[in-house]
Backbone of each chain as nested JSON, in Angstrom:
{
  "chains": [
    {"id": "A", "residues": [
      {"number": 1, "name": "UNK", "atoms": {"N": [95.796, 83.272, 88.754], "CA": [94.695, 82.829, 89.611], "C": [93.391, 83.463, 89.14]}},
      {"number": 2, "name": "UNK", "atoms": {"N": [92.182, 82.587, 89.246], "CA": [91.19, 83.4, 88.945], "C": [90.329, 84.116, 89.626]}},
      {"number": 3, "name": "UNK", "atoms": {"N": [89.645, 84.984, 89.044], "CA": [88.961, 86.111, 89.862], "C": [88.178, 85.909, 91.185]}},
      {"number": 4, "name": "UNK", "atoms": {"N": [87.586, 84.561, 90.975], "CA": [86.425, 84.138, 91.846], "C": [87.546, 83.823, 93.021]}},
      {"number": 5, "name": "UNK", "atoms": {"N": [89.063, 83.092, 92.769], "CA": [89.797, 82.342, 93.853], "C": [90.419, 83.549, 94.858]}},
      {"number": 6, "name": "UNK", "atoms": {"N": [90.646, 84.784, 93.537], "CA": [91.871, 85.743, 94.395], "C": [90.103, 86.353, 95.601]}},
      {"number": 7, "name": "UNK", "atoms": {"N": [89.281, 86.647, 95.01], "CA": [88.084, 87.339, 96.132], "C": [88.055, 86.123, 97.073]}},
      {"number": 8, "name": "UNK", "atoms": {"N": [87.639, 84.626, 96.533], "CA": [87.647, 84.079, 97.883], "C": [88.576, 84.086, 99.145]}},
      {"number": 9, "name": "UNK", "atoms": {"N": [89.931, 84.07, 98.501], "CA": [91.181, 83.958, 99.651], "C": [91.376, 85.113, 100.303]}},
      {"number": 10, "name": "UNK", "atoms": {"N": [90.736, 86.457, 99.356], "CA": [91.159, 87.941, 100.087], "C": [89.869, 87.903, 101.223]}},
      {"number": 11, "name": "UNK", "atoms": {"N": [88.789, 87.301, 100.455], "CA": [87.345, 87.382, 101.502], "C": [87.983, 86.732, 103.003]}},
      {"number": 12, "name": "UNK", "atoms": {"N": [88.085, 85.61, 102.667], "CA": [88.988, 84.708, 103.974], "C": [89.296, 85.128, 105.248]}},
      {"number": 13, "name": "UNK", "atoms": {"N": [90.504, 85.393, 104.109], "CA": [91.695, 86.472, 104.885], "C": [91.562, 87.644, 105.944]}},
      {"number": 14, "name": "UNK", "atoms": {"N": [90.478, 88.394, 105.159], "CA": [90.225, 89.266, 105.933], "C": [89.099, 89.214, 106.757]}},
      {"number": 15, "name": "UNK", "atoms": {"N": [88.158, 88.711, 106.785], "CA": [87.25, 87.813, 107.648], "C": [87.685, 87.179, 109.069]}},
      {"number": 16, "name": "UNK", "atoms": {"N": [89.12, 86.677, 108.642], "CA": [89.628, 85.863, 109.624], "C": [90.106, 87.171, 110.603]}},
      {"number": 17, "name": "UNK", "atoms": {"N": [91.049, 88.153, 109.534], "CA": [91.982, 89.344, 110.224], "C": [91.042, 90.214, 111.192]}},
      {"number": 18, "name": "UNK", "atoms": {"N": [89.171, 89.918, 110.871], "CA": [88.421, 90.736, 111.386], "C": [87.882, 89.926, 113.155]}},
      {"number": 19, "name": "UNK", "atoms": {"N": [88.472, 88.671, 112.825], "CA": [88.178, 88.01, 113.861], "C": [86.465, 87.45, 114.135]}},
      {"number": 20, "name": "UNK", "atoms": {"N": [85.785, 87.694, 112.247], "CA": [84.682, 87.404, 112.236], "C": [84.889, 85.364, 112.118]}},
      {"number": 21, "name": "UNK", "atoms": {"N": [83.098, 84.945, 112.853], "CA": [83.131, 83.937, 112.069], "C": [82.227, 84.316, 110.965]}},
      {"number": 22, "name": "UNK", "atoms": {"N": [82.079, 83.012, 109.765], "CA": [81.424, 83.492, 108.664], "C": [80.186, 83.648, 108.673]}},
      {"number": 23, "name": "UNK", "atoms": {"N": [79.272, 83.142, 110.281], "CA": [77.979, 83.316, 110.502], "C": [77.54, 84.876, 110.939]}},
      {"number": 24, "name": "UNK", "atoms": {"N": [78.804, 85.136, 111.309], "CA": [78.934, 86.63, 112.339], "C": [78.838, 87.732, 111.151]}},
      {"number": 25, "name": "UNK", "atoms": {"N": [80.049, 87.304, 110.064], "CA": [80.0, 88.269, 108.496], "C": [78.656, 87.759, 107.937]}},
      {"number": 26, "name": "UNK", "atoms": {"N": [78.241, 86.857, 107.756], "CA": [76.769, 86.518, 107.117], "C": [75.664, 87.369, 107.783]}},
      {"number": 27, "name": "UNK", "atoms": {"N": [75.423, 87.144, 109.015], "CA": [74.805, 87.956, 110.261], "C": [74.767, 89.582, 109.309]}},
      {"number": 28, "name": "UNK", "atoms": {"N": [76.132, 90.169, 109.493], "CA": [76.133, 91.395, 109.707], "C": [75.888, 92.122, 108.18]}},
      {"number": 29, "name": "UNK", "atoms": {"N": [75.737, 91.34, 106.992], "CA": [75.851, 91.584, 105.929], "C": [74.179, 91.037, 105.018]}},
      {"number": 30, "name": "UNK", "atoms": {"N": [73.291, 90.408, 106.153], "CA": [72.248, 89.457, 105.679], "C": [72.063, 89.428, 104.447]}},
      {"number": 31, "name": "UNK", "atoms": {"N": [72.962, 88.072, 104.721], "CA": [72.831, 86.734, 103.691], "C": [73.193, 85.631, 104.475]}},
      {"number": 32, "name": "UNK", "atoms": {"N": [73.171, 84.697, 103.91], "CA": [72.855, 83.503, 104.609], "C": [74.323, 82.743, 104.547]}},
      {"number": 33, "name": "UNK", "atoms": {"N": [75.145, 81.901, 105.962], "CA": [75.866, 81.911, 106.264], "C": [76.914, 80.956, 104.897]}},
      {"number": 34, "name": "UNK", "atoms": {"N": [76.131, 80.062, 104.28], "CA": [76.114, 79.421, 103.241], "C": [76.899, 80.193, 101.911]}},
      {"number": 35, "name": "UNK", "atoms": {"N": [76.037, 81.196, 102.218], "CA": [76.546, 82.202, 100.711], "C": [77.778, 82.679, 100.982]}},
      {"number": 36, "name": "UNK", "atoms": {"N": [78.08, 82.708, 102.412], "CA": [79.31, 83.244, 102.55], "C": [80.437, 81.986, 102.671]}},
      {"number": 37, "name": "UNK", "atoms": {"N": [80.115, 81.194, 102.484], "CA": [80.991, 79.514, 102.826], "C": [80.81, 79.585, 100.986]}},
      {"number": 38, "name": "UNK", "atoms": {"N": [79.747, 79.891, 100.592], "CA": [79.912, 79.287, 98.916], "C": [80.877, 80.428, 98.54]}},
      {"number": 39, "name": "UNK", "atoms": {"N": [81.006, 82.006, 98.613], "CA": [81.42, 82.312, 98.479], "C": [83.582, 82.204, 98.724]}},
      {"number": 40, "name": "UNK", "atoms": {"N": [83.238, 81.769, 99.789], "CA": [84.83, 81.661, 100.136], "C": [85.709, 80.359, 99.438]}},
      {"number": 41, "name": "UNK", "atoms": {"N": [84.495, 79.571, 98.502], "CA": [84.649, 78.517, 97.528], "C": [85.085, 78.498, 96.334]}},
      {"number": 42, "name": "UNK", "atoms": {"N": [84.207, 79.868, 96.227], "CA": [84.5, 80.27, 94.801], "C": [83.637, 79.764, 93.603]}},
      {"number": 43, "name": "UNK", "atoms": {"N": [82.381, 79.039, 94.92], "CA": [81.281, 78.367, 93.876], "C": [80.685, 79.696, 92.783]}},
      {"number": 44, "name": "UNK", "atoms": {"N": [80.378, 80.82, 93.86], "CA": [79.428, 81.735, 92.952], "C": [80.488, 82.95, 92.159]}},
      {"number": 45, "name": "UNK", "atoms": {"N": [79.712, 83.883, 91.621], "CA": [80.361, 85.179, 91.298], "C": [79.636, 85.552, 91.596]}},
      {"number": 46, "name": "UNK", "atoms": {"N": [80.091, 86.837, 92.775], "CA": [79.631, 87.693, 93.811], "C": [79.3, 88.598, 92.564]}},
      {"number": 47, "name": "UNK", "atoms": {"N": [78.215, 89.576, 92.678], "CA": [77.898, 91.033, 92.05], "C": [78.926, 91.654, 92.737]}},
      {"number": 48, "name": "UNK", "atoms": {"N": [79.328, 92.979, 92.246], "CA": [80.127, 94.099, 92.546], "C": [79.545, 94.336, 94.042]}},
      {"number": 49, "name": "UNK", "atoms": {"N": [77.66, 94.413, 93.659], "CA": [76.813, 95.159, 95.006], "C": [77.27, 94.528, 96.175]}},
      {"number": 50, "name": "UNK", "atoms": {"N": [77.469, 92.771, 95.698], "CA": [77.535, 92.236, 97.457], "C": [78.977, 92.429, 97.49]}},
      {"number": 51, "name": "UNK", "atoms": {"N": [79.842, 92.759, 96.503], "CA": [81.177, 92.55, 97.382], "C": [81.867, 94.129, 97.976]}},
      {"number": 52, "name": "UNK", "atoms": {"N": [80.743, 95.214, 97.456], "CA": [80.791, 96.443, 97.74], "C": [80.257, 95.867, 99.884]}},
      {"number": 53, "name": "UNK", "atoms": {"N": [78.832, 95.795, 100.308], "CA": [78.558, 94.843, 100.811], "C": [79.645, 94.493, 102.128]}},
      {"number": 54, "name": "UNK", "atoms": {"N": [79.922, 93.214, 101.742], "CA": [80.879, 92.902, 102.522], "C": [82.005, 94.064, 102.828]}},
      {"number": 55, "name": "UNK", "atoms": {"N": [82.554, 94.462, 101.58], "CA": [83.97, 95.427, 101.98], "C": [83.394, 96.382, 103.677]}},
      {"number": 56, "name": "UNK", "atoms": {"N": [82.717, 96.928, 102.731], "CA": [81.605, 97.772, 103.632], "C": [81.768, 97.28, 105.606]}},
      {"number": 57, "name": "UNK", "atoms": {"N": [80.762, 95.872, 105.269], "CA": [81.14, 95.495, 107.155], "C": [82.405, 94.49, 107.556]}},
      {"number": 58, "name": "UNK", "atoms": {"N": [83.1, 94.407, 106.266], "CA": [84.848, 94.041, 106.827], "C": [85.392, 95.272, 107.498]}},
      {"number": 59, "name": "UNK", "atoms": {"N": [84.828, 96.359, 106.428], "CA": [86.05, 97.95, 106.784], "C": [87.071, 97.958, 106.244]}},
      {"number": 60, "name": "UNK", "atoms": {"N": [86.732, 97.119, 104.858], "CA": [88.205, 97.646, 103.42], "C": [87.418, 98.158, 102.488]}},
      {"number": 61, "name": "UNK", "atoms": {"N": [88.374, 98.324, 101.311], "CA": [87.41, 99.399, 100.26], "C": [87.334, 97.822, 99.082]}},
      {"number": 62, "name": "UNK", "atoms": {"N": [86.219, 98.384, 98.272], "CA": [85.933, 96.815, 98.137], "C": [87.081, 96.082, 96.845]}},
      {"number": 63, "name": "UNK", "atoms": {"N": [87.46, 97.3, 96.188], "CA": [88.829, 96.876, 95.202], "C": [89.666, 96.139, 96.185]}},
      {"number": 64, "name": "UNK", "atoms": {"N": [89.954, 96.405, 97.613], "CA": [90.884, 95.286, 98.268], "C": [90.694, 93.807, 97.608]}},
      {"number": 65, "name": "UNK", "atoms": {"N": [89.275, 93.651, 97.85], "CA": [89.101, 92.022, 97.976], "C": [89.117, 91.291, 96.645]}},
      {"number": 66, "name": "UNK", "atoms": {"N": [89.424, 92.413, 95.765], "CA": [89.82, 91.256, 94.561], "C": [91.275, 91.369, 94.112]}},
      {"number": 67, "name": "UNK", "atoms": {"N": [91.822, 92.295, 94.486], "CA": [93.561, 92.583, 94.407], "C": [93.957, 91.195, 94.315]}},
      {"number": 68, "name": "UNK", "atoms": {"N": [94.865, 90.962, 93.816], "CA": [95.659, 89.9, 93.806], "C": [97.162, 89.855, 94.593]}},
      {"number": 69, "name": "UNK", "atoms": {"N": [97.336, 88.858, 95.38], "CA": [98.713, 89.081, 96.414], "C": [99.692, 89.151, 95.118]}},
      {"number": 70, "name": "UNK", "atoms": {"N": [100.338, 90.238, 95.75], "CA": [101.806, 90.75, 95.013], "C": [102.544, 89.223, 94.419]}},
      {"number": 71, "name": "UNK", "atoms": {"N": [103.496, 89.355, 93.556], "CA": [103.701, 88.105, 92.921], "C": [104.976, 87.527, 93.912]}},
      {"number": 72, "name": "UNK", "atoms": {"N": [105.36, 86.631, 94.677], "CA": [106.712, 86.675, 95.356], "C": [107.553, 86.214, 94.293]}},
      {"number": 73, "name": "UNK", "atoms": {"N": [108.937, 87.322, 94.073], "CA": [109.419, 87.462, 93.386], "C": [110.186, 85.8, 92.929]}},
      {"number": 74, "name": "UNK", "atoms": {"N": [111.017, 85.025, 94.589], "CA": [111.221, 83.937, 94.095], "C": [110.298, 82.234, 93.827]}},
      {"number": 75, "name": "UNK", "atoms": {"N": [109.934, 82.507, 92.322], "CA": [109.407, 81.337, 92.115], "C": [107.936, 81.062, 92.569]}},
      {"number": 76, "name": "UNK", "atoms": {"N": [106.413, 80.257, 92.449], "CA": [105.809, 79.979, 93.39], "C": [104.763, 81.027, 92.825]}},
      {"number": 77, "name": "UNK", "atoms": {"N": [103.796, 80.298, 92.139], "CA": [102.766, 81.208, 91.275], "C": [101.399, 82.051, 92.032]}}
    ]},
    {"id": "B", "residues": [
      {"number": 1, "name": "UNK", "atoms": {"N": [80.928, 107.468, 97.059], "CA": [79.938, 106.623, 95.441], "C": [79.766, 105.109, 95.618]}},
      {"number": 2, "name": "UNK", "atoms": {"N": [78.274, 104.897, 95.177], "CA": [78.287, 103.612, 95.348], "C": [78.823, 102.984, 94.283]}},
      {"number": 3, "name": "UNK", "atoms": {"N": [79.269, 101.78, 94.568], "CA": [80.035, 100.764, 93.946], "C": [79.912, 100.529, 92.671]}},
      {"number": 4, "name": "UNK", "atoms": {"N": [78.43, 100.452, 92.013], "CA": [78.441, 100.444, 90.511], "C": [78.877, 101.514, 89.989]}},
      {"number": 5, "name": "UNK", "atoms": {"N": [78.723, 102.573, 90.564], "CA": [78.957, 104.156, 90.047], "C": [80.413, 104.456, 89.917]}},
      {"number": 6, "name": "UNK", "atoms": {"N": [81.446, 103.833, 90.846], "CA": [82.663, 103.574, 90.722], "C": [83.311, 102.78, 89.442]}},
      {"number": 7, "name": "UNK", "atoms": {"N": [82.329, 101.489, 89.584], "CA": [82.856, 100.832, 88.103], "C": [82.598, 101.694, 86.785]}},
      {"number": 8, "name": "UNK", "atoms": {"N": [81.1, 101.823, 86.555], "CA": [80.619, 102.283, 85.502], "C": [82.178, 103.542, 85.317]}},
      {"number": 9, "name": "UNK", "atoms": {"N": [82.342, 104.332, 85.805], "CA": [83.26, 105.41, 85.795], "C": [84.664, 104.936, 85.823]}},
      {"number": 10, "name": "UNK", "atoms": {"N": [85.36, 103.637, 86.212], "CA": [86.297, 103.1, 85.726], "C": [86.176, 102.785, 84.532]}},
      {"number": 11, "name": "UNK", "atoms": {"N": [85.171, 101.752, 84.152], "CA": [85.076, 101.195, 82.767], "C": [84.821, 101.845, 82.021]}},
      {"number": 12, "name": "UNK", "atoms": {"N": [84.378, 103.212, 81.902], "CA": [84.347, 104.163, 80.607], "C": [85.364, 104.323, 80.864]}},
      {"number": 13, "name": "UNK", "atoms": {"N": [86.023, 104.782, 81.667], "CA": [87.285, 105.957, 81.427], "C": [88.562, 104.63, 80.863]}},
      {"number": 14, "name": "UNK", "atoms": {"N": [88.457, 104.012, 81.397], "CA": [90.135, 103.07, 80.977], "C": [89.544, 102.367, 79.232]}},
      {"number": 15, "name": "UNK", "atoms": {"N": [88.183, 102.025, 79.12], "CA": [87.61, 101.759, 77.296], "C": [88.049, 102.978, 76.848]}},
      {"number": 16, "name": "UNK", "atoms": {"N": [87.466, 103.993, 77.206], "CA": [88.448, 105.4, 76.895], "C": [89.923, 105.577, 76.059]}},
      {"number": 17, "name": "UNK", "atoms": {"N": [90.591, 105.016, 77.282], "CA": [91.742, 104.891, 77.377], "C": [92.48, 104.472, 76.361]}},
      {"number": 18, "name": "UNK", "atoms": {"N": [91.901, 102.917, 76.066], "CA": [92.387, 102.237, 75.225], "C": [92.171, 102.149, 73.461]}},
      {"number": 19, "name": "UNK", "atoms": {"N": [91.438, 103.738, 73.49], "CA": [90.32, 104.059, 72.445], "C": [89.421, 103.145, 71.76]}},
      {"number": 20, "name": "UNK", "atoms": {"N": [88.542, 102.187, 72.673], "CA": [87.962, 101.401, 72.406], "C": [86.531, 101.622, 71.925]}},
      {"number": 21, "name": "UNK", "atoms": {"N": [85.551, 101.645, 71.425], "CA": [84.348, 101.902, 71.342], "C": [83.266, 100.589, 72.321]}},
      {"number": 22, "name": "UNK", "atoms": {"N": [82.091, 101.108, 72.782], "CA": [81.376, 99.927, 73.258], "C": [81.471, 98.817, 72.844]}},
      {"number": 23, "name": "UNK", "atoms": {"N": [81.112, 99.209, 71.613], "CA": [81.065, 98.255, 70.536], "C": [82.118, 97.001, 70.135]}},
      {"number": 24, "name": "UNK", "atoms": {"N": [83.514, 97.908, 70.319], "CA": [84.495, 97.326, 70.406], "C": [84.853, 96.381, 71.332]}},
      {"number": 25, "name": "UNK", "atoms": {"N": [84.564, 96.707, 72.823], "CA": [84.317, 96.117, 73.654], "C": [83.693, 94.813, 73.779]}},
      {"number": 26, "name": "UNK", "atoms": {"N": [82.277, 95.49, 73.525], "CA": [81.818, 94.06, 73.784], "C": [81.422, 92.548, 72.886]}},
      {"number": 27, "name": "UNK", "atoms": {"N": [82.559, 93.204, 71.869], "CA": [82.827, 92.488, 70.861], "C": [84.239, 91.585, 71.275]}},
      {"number": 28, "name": "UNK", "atoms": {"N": [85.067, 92.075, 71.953], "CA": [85.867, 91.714, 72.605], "C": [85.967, 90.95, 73.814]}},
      {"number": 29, "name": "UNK", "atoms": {"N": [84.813, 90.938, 74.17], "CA": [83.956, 89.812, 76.119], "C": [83.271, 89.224, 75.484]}},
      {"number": 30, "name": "UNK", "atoms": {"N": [82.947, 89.372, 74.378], "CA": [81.486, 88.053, 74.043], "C": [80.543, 88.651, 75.081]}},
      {"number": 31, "name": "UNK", "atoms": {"N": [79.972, 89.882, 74.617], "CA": [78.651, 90.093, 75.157], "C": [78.095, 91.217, 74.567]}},
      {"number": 32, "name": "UNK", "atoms": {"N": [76.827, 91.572, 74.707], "CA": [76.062, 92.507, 74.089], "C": [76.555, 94.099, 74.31]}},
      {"number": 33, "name": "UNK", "atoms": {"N": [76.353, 94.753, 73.242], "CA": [76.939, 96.202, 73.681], "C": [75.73, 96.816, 74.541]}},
      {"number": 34, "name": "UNK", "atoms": {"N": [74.347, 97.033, 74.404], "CA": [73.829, 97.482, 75.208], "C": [74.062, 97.094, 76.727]}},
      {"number": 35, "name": "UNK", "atoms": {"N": [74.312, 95.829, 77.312], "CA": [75.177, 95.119, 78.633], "C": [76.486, 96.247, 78.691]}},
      {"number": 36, "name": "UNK", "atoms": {"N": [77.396, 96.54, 77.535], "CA": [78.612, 97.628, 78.11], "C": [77.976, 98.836, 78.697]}},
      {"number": 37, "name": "UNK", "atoms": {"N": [76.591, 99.26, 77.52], "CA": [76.094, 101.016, 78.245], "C": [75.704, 100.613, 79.039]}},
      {"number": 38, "name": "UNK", "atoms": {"N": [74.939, 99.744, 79.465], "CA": [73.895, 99.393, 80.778], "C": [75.174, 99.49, 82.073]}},
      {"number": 39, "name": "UNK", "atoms": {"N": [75.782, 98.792, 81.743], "CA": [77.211, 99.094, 82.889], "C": [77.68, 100.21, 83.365]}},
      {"number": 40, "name": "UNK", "atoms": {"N": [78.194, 100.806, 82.407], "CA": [79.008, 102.375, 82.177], "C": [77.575, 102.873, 82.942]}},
      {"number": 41, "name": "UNK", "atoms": {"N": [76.757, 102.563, 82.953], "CA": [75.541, 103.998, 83.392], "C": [74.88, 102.838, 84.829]}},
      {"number": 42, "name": "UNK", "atoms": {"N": [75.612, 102.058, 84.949], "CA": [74.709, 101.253, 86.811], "C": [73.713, 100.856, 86.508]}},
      {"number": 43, "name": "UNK", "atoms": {"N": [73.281, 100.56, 85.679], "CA": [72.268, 99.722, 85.794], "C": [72.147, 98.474, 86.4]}},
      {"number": 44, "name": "UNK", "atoms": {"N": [73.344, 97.576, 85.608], "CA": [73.176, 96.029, 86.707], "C": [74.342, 96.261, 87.216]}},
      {"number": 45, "name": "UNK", "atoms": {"N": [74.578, 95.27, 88.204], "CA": [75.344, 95.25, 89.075], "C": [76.417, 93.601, 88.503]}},
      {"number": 46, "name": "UNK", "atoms": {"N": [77.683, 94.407, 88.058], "CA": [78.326, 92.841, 87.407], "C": [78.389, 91.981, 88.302]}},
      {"number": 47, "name": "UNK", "atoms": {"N": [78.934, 90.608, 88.006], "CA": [79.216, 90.111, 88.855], "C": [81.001, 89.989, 88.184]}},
      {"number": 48, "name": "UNK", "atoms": {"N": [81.39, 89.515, 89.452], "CA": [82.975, 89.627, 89.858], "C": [83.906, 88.986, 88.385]}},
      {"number": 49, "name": "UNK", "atoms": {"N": [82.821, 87.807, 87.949], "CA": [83.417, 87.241, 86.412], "C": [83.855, 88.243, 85.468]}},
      {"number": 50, "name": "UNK", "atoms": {"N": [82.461, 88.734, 85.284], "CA": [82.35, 89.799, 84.372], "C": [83.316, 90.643, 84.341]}},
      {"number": 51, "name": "UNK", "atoms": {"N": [83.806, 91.644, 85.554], "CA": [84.485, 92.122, 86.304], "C": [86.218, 91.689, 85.4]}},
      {"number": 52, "name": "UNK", "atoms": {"N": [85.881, 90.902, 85.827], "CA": [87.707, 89.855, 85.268], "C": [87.837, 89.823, 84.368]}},
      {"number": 53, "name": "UNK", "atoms": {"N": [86.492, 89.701, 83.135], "CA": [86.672, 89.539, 81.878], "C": [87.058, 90.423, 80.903]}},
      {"number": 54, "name": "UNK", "atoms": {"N": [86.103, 91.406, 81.683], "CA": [86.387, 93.323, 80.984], "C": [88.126, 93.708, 81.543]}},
      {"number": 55, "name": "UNK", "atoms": {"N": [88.146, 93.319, 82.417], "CA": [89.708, 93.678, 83.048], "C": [90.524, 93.125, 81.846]}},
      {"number": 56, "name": "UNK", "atoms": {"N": [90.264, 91.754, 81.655], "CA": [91.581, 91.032, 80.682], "C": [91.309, 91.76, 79.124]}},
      {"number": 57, "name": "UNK", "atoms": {"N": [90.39, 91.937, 78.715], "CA": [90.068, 92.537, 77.735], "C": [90.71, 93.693, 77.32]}},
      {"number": 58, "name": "UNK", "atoms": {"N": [90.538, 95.154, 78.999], "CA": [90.998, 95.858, 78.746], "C": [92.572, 96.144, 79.309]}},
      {"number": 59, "name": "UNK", "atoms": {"N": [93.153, 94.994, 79.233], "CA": [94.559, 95.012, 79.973], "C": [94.895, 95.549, 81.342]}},
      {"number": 60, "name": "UNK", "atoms": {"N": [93.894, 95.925, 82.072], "CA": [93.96, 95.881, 83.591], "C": [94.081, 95.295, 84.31]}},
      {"number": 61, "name": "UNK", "atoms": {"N": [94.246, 95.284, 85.967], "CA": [93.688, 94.443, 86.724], "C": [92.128, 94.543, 87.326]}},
      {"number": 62, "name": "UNK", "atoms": {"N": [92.106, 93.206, 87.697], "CA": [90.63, 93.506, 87.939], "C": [90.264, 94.316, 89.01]}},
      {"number": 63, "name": "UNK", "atoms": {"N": [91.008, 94.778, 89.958], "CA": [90.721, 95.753, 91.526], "C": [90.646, 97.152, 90.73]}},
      {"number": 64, "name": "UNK", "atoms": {"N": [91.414, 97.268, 89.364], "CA": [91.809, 98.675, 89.325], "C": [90.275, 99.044, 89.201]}},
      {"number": 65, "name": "UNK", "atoms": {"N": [89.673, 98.364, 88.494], "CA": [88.135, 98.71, 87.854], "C": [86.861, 99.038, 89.063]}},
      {"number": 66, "name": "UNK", "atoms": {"N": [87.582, 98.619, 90.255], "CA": [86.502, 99.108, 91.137], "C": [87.55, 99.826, 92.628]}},
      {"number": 67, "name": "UNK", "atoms": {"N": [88.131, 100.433, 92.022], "CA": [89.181, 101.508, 92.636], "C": [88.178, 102.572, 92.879]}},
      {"number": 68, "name": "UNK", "atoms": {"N": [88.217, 103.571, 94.1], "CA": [87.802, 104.805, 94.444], "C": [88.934, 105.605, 93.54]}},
      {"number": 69, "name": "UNK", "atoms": {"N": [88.17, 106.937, 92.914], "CA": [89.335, 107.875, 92.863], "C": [90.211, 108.261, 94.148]}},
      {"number": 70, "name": "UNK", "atoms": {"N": [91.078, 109.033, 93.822], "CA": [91.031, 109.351, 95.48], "C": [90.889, 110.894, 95.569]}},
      {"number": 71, "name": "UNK", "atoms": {"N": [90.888, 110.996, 96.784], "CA": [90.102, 112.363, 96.959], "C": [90.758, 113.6, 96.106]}},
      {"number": 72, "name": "UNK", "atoms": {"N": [89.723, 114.311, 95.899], "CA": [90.716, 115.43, 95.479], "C": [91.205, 116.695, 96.305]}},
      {"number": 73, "name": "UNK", "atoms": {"N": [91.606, 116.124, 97.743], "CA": [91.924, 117.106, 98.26], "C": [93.759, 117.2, 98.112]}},
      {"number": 74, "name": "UNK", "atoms": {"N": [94.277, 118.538, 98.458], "CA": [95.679, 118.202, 98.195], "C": [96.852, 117.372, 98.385]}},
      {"number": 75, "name": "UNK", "atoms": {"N": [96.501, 116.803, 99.594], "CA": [97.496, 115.399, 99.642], "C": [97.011, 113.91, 98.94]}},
      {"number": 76, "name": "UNK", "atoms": {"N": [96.71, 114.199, 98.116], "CA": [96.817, 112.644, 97.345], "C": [96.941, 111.738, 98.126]}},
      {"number": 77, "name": "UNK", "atoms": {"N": [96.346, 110.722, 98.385], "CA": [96.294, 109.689, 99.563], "C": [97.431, 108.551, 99.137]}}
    ]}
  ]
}
């Protein structure tokens, strides 16, 4: 998977787990709610700074959000 | 540490690692070596591509590169 997809789905993910909407993470991170919808697209490549940034007002460390989900062992890429 | 300061200090130490020279490097990403020192020392702030590219290059993953050490107090986290 590529870099831009594994940050969008971890961005998501944890966005969702934060019980933010993406206007609320846009809000709290000012940028514009857009950047955070392009972002969860995978249109842009985030700088390190904004995804330091976000980690920051999610409350993960920002290497979380590009980790890649563990591989499940059976089958299913 | 802020976030570039984390990378810059991953990405020397694992080019390090792999006894790579800048040079070597960024002969290896298709990009300028002054762009590797400018990195290693925070100047710009990559973006997440970049990030992925230096990772595959240097046989990492891409989270490891913007990993906190962890503390150095005695329980290792």
């Amino acid at each position: 998977m590529e870099i831009r997809e594994v940050f969008a789905r971890n961005l998501r993910r944890t966005r969702h787990a934060k019980g933010l909407s993406q206007e609320a993470l846009a809000h709290e991170a000012d940028v514009d709610r857009t950047y955070i919808s392009s972002l969860e697209r995978g249109v842009y490549a985030a700088t390190i700074d904004m995804v330091g940034k976000l980690a920051e007002v999610l409350g993960v460390e920002p290497d979380a959000l590009l980790r890649r989900a563990s591989k499940p062992s059976r089958g299913k890429s």
